[in-house]
C-alpha positions in Angstrom: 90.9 112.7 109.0 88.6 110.8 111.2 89.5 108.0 113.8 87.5 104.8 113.7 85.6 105.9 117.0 84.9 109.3 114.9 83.6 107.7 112.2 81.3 105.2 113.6 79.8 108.3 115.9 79.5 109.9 112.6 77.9 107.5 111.1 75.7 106.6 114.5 76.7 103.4 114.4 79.2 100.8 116.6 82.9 101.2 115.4 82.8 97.1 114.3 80.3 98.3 111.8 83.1 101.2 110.4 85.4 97.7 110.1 83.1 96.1 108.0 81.9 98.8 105.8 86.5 99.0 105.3 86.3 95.4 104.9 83.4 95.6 101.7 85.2 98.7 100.5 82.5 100.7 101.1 85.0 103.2 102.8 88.8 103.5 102.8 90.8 104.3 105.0 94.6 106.0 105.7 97.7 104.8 107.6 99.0 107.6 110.0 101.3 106.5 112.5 100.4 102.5 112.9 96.3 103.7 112.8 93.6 103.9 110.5 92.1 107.2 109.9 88.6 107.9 107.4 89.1 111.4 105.4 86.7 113.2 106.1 86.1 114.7 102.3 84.7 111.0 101.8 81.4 113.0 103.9 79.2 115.1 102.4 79.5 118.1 104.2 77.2 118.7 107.6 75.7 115.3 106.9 76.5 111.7 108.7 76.9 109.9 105.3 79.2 109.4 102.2 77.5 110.4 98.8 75.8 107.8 97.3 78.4 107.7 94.7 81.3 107.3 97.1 80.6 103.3 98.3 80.2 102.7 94.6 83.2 104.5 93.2 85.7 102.4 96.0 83.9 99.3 95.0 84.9 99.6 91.6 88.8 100.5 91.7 89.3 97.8 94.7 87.8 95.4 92.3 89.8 96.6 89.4 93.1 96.0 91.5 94.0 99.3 92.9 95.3 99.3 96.6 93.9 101.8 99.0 96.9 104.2 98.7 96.1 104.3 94.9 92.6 104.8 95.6 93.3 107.8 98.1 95.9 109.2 95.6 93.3 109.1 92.4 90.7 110.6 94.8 92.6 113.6 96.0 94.4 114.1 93.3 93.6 117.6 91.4 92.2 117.2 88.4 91.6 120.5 86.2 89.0 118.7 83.8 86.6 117.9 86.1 87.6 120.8 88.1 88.9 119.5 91.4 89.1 116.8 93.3 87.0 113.2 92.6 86.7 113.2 96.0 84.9 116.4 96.0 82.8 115.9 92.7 81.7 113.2 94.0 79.0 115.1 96.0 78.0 117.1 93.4 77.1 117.6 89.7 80.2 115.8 88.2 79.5 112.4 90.4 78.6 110.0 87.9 81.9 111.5 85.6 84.3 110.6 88.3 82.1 107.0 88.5 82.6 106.6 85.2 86.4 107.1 85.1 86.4 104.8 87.9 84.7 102.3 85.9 87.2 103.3 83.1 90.2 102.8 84.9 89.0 99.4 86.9 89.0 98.0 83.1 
């Protein structure tokens, strides 16, 4: 898990810029005592940005009416059909799968 200060030098930007990109739902955070944390699996790994798929794939279940804690669960949840993770598939092969259950579920 990543603090705000974390992310934004992640990203290489100011941390007002990580509360805008949670704001649009282009990244989601987690409540851990009072603060916000970013997981870090929403990274691809060694790089300073999400996948490509991972903006699109919060976009779609916050504007299907899932909350952030459903979001994080459906993300990190194991799933043996995909195998894995969303979260991880995300930044691979099975990408657009996990996009389209998103879109799927946001019906």
């Amino acid at each position: 898990m990543l603090t705000l200060p974390e992310t934004a030098d992640r990203l290489g930007v100011v941390v007002t810029r990580v509360h805008d990109l949670l704001g649009a739902k282009k990244l989601i955070a987690h409540v851990i005592d009072g603060r916000r944390h970013i997981p870090e699996a929403l990274f691809k790994e060694g790089e300073a940005t999400t996948g490509k798929f991972v903006p699109g794939v919060l976009t779609l279940l916050a504007d299907g009416g899932y909350s952030d804690e459903e979001i994080l669960r459906f993300l990190f949840t194991e799933d043996e059909t995909l195998p894995g993770r969303p979260v991880d598939a995300l930044h691979g092969q099975l990408a657009r799968e996990v996009l389209r259950r998103a879109q799927a579920m946001a019906l």
